[in-house]
C-alpha positions in Angstrom: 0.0 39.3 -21.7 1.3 35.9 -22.3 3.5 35.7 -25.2 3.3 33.1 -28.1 6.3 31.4 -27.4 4.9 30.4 -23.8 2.1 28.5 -25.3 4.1 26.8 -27.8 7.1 25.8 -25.7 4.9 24.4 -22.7 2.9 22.2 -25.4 6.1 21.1 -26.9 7.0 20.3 -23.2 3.9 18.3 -22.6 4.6 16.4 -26.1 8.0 15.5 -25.0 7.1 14.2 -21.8 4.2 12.6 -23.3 5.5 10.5 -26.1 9.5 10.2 -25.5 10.9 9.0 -22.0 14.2 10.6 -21.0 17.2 8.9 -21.5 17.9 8.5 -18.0 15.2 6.5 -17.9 15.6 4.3 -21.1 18.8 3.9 -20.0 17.5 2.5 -16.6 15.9 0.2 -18.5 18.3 -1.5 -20.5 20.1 -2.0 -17.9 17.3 -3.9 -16.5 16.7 -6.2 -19.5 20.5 -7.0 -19.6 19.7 -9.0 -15.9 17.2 -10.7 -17.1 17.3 -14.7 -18.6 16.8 -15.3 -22.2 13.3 -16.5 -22.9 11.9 -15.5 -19.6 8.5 -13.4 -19.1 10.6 -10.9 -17.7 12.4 -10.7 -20.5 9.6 -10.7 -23.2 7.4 -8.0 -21.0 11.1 -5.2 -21.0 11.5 -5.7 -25.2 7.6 -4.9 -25.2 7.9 -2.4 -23.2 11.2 -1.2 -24.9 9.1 -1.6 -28.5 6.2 1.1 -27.0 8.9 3.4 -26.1 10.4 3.6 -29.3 6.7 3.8 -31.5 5.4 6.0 -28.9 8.6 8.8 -29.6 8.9 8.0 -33.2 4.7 8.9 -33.8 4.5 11.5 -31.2 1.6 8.8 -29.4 1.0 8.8 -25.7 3.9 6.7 -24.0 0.6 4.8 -21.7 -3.0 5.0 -22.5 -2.9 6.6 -19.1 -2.0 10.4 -19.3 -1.9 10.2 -15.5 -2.3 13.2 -13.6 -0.4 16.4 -15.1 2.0 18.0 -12.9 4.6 21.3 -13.4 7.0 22.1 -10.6 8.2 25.9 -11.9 10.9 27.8 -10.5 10.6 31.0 -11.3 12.0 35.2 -10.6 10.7 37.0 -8.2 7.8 38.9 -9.8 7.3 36.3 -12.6 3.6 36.4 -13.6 2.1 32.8 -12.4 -1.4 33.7 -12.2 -0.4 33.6 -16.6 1.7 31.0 -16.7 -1.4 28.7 -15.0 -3.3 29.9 -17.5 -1.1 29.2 -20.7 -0.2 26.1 -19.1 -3.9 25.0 -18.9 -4.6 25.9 -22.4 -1.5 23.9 -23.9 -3.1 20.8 -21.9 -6.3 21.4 -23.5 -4.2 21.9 -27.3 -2.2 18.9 -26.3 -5.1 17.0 -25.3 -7.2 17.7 -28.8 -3.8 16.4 -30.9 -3.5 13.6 -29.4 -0.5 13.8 -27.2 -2.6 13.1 -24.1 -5.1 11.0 -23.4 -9.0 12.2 -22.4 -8.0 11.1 -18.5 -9.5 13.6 -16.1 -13.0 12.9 -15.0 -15.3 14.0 -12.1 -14.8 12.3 -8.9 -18.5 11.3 -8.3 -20.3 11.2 -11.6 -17.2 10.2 -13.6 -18.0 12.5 -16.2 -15.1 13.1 -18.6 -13.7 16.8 -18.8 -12.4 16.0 -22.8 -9.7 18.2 -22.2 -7.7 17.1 -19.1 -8.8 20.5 -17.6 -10.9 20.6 -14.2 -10.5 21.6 -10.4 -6.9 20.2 -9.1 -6.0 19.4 -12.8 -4.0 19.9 -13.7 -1.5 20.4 -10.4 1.0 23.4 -10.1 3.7 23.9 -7.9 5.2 27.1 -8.1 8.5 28.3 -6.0 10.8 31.7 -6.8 14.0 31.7 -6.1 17.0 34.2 -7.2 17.4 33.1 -10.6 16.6 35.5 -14.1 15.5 31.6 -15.6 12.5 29.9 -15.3 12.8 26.1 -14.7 9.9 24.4 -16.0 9.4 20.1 -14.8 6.6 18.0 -16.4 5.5 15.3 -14.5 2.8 12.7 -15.7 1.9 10.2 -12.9 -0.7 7.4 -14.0 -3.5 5.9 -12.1 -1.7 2.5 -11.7 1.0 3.6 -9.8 -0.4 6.3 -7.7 -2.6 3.6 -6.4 0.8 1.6 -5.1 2.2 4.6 -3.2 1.9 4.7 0.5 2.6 6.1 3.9 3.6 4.8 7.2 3.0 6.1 10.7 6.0 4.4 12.7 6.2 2.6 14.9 3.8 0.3 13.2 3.3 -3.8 13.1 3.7 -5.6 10.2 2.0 -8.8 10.9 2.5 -10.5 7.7 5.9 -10.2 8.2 6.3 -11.0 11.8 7.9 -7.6 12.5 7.1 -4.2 14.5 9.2 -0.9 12.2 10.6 1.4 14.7 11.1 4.8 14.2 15.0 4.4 12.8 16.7 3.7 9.7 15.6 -0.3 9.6 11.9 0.8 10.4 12.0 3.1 7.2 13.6 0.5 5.4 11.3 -2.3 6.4 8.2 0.4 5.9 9.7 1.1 2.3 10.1 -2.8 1.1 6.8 -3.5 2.1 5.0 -0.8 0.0 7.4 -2.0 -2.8 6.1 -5.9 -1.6 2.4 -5.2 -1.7 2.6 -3.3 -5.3 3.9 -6.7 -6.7 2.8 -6.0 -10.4 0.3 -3.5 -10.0 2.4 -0.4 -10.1 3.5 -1.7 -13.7 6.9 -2.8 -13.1 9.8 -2.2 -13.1 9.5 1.4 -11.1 11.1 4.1 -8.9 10.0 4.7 -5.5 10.4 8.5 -4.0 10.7 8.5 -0.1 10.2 11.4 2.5 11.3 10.6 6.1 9.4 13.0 7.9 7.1 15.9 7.4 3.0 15.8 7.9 1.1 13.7 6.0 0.5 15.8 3.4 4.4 17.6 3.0 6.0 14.1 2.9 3.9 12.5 0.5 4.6 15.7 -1.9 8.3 15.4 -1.5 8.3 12.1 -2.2 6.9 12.7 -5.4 9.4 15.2 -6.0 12.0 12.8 -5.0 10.9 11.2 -8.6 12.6 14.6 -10.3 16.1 13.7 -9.7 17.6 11.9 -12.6 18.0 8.4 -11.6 21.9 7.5 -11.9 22.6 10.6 -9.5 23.9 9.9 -5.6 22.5 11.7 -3.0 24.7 14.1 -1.2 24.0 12.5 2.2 26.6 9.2 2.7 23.8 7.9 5.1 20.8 8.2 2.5 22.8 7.0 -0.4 23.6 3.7 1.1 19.7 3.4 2.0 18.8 4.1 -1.4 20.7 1.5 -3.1 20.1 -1.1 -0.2 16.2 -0.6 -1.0 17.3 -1.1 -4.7 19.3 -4.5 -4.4 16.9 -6.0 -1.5 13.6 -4.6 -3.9 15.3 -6.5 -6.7 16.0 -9.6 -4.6 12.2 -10.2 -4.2 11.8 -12.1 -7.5 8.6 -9.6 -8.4 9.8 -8.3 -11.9 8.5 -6.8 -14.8 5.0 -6.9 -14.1 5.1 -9.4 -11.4 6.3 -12.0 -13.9 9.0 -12.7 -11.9 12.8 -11.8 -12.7 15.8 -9.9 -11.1 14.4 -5.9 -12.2 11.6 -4.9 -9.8 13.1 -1.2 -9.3 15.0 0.9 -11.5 15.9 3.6 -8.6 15.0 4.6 -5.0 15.3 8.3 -4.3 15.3 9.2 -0.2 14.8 12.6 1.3 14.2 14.0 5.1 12.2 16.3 6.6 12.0 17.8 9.9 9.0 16.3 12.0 6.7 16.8 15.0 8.2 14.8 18.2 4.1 12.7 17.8 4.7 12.1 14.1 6.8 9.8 12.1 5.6 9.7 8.6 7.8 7.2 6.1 5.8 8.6 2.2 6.7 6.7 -0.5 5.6 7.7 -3.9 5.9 5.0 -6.6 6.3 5.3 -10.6 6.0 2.9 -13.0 8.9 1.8 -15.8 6.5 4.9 -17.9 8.3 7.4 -15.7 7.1 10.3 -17.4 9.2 13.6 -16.4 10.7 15.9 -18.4 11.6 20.3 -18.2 12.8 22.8 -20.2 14.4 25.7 -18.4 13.1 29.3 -19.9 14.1 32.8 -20.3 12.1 35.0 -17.4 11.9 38.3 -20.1 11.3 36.0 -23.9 9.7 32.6 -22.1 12.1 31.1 -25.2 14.0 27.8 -24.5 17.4 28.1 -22.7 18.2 24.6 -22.4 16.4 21.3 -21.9 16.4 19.6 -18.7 17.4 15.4 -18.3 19.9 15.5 -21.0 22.6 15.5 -18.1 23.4 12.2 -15.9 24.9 15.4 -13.2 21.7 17.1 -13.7 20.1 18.6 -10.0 17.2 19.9 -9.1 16.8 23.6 -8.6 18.5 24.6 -5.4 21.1 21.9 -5.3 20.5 18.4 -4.6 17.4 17.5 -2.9 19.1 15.2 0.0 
């Protein structure tokens, strides 16, 4: 039986990640609009955007008018009831959904039709993993339309022929192969964003952990000397391409790059890159496995990782 404070701390945890973006985040942010030049469209569209953050957390209001598609990662016992926890989880959408905190965004594919509730097949998304903990670590991730259109993947060694060049299956291919997804979103992927990356893995493994790439709080350094200098060279050369806040132009096109590897087949090089917009929704609450009460809150921490140590 699921208890009560299940429910009520998983719709708190949808509200918060709804309406109030971590301060990892914000703080991202800021540091963005101190680049920019006084009176410049990039300028103007950061304090709007910095003037929704702030009404959006102080009314408990949807951060975008695009819920975006709901996600929890849960790490949880061994023997932890999931087949309950989907089903509290799916009811708090549905609560959270009829007060407000998220928007009526999960339709059909064909017809269109519009569930009302956020609830329908493959929404929202689980991803459930035990591990040898008594706590259950809980992650909210909201991903809008907008910038889930922007992601990509690369099958290397592929031609580029806009840019004159062929990516190889090395460092400087992945690296050309990430720029250019970050190129072609230009303002579309509502600027300024984070990109996730998987090197490696099938088609459908590396696009997932690039997506979870977008869990690690974003002033953190990867563990790996090799994939921390790629992750800030993507960042200064991203921010060199005069895109900015919404394509307006400026010196803040990313906020953070996050990398990660994973083993391949000898036929397959797959570069996944999973992009988020400035609304980078995300937020967890780690639980008691025997009450389901609140042990801490997650992204508080700037030396915050992800369960099981740094995902490098």
């Amino acid at each position: 039986m699921a208890s009560a404070p299940l429910f009520d701390n998983i719709l708190e945890l949808i509200r918060v990640t709804s309406t109030d973006l971590p301060p990892d985040v914000r703080k991202a942010l800021l540091d963005g609009t101190a680049k920019e030049r006084f009176g410049s469209r990039a300028l103007l569209a950061l304090d709007t955007i910095d003037t929704n953050i702030k009404m959006a957390a102080d009314g408990s209001a949807p951060i975008c008018q695009d819920t975006g598609m709901i996600k929890f990662f849960v790490h949880h016992p061994v023997g932890y009831d999931t087949l309950t926890f989907r089903k509290v989880a799916e009811n708090a959408v549905a609560e959270a959904t009829s007060k407000g905190y998220l928007r009526q965004n999960s339709v059909e594919a064909l017809s269109g039709k519009n569930s009302g509730n956020n609830i329908g097949p493959g929404t929202p998304l689980f991803h459930f993993e035990a591990w040898e903990h008594p706590t259950v670590d809980v992650r909210c991730m909201l991903k809008g339309g907008g910038c889930e259109n922007v992601g990509a993947q690369y099958s290397l060694p592929m031609e580029f022929p806009e840019l004159g060049v062929k990516a190889g299956r090395d460092i400087a291919g992945c690296r050309t192969a990430v720029l250019h997804a970050v190129w072609k979103a230009q303002g579309q992927g509502c600027a300024p964003g984070f990109v996730g990356v998987c090197i490696g893995g099938d088609r459908a493994s590396g696009l997932d952990a690039a997506k979870e790439q977008l869990l690690r709080v974003v002033g953190d350094t990867n563990t790996r000397e090799d994939l921390a200098g790629f992750e800030q060279d993507i960042v200064d050369t991203a921010n060199g391409l005069g895109i900015g806040p919404m394509g307006f132009g400026g010196e803040t096109t990313l906020l953070g790059c996050k990398v990660t590897e994973r083993n391949r087949l000898p036929a397959s090089f797959f570069v996944s890159v999973s992009y988020a917009c400035w609304a980078h929704r995300r937020r967890g609450v780690v639980l008691d496995g025997a009450t389901d009460n609140i042990v801490r809150w997650l992204y508080t921490d700037s030396e915050e990782v992800l369960p099981g140590g740094h995902p490098s």
